[in-house]
C-alpha positions as CSV (number, residue, x, y, z in Angstrom):
1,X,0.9,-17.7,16.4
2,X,3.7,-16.1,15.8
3,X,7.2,-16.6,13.9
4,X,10.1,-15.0,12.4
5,X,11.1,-15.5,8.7
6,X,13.9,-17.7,7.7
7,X,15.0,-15.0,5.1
8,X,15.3,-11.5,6.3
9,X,13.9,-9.3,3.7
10,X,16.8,-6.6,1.9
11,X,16.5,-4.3,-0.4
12,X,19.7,-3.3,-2.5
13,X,20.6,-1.5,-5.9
14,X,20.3,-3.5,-8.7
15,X,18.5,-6.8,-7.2
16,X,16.4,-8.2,-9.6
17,X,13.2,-9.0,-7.1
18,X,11.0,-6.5,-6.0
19,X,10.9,-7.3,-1.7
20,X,8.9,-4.8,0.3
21,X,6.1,-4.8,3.5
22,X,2.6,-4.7,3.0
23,X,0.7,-3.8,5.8
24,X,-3.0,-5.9,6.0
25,X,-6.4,-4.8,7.5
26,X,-6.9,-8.0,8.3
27,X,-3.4,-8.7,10.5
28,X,-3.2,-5.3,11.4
29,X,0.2,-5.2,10.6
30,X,2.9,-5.1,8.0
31,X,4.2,-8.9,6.0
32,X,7.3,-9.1,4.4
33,X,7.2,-10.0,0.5
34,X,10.0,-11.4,-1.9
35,X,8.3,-10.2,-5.3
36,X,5.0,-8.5,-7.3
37,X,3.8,-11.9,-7.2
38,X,4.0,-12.3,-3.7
39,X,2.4,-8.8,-2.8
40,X,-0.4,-9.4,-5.0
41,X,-0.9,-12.7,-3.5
42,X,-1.1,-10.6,-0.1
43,X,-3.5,-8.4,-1.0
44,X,-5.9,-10.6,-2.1
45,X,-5.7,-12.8,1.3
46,X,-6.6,-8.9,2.7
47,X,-9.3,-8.8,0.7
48,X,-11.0,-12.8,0.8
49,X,-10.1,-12.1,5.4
50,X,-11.3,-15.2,7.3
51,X,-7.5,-16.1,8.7
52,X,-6.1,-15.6,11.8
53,X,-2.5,-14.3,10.9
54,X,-0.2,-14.7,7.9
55,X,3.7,-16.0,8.5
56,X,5.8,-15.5,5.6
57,X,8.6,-18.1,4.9
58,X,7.6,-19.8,7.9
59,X,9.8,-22.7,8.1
60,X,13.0,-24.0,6.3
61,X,11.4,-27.7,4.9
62,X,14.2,-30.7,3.9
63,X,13.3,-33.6,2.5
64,X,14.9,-36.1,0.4
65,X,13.8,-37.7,-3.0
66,X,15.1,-39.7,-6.0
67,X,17.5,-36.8,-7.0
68,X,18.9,-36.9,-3.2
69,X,18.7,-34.1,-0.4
70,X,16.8,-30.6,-0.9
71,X,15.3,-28.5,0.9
72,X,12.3,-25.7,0.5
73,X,11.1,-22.4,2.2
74,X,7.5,-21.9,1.5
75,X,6.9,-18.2,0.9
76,X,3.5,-18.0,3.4
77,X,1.6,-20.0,6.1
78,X,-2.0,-18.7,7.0
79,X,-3.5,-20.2,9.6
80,X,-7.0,-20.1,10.3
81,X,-9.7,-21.7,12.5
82,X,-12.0,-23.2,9.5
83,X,-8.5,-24.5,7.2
84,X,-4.6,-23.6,7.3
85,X,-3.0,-22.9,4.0
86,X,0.5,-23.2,3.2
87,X,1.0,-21.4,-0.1
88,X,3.8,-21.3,-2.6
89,X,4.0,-18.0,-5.3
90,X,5.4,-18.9,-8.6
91,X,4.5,-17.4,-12.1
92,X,3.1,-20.2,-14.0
93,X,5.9,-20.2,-16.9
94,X,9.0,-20.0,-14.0
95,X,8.0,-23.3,-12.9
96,X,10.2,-25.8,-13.2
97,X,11.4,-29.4,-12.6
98,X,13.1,-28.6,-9.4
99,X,9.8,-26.1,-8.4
100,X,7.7,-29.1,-8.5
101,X,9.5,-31.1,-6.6
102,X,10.0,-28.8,-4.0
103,X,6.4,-27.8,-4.0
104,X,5.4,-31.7,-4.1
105,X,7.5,-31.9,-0.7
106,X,5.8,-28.9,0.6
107,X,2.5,-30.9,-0.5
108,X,3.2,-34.1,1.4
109,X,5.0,-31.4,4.9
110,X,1.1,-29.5,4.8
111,X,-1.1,-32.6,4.6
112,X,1.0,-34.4,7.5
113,X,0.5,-31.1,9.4
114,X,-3.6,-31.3,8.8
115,X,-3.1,-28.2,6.1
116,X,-4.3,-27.6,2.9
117,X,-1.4,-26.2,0.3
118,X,-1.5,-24.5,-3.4
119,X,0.8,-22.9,-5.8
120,X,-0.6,-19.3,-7.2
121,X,0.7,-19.0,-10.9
122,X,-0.8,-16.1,-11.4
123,X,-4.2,-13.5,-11.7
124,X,-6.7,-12.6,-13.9
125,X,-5.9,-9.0,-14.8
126,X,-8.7,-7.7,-14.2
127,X,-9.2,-9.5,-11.0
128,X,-5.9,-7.7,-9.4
129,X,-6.9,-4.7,-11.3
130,X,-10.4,-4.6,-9.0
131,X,-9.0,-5.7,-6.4
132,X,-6.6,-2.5,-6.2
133,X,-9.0,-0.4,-6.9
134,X,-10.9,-1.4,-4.1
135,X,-7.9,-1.1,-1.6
136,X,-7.4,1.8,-1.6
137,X,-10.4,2.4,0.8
138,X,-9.9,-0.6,2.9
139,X,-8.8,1.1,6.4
140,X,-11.5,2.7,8.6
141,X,-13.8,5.9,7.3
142,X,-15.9,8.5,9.3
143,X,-19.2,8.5,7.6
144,X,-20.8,11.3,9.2
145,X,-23.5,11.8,6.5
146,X,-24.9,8.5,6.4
147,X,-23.8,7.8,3.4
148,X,-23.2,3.9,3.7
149,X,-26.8,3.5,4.9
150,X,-28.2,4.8,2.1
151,X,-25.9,2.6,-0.4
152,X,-26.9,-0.2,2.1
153,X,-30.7,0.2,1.3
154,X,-30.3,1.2,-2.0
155,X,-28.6,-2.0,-2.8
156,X,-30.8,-3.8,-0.5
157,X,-33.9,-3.3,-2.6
158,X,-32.2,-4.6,-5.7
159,X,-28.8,-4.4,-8.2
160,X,-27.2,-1.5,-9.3
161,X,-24.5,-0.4,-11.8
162,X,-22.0,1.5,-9.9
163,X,-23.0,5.1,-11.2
164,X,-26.6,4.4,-10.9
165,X,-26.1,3.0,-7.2
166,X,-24.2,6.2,-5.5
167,X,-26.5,8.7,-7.4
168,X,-29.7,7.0,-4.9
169,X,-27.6,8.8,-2.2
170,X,-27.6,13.0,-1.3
171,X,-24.1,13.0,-2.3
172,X,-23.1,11.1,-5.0
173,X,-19.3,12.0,-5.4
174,X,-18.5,11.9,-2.1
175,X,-20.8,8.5,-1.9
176,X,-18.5,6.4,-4.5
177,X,-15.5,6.6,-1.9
178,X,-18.1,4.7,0.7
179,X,-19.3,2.3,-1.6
180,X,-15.7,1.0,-2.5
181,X,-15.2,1.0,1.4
182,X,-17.8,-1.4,1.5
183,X,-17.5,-3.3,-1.7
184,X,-13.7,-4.2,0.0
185,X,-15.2,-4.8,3.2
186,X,-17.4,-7.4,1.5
187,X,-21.1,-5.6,2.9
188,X,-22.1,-5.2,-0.7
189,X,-20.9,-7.6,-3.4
190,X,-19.4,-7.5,-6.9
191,X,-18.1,-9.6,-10.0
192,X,-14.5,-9.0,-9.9
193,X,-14.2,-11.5,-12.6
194,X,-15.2,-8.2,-15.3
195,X,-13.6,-5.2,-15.4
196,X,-14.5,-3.0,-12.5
197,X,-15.9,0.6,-13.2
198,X,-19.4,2.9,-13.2
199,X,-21.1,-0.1,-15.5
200,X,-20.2,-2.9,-12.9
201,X,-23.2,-4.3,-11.0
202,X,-23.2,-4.1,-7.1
203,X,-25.4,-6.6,-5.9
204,X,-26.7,-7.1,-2.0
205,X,-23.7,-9.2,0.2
206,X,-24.7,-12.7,0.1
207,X,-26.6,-12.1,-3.4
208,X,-25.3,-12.7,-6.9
209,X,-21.5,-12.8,-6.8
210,X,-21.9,-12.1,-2.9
């Protein structure tokens, strides 16, 4: 699936949104992005994977309601094989009367389409702060010291703070860069609800918070 975006993305001196590209693991190449919110909202979808592709501003949507005539571009469409989502990105306190019926248009477009649709109004903190921390290991590593087996059957046999878990390995320092490769890669799982650092427990994938 494939599309081209009804906005094209610019970038110019003293524009008050922050566009950009964000390349995904997951896509395996670069999305445009209108704002923070939206980027954040893009790197999250890289981390949670199970889509097929991710369109941003997919389609222009008009509609017509008791004020008269409008129209909508929703900011991404993510199809997948299990459940398409067509998602809106909105702080919570820029929302307003015209947002929600523009988003309540968008509601009714998606479930005539068989998709599911939500606004995101924001993060936990120190969700997006985990989250970022774990990106930055997310493209492919050479592990030529076996270090990810050893986290693997470290963590197999039961939890471990983060600290604790790379010291079972013969190289701890160079061991912490794996076990964020995998923690993003979802083959050993963590509570990103809590701050994450040395103290965090890493349990098994499919565990605890798996």
């Amino acid at each position: 699936m494939a599309s081209v975006p009804v906005r094209r993305f610019a970038w110019r001196t003293g524009q008050r949104h922050r566009p950009g590209l964000e390349c995904l693991v997951t896509t395996g190449r670069q999305h445009g992005f209108e704002s923070l919110a939206e980027h954040w909202l893009l790197l999250v979808l890289d981390f949670v994977g199970g889509f097929d592709e991710v369109l941003s501003q997919p389609f222009r949507l008009r509609f017509f309601s008791s004020q008269g005539k409008g129209s909508h571009i929703p900011d991404f469409l993510v199809p997948a094989a299990g459940a398409s989502w067509l998602v809106d990105v909105r702080p919570g306190g820029l929302i307003g009367e015209e947002d929600e019926v523009r988003f309540a248009a968008a509601a009714q477009a998606a479930a005539a389409a068989g998709w599911r649709y939500m606004v995101v109004t924001g993060w936990r903190r120190q969700v997006l702060a985990g989250i970022d921390a774990l990106s930055v290991r997310r493209r492919p590593m050479a592990d030529p010291l076996g270090l990810e087996r050893q986290l693997l059957t470290a963590v197999g046999r039961r939890p471990w703070r983060f600290a604790e878990l790379v010291d079972q390995t013969q190289v701890p320092a160079v061991a912490r860069t794996h076990a964020v490769h995998l923690l993003w890669h979802r083959r050993m799982a963590v509570d990103l609800t809590l701050p994450f650092g040395d103290a965090t427990w890493v349990y098994p994938a499919g565990g605890r918070d798996g």
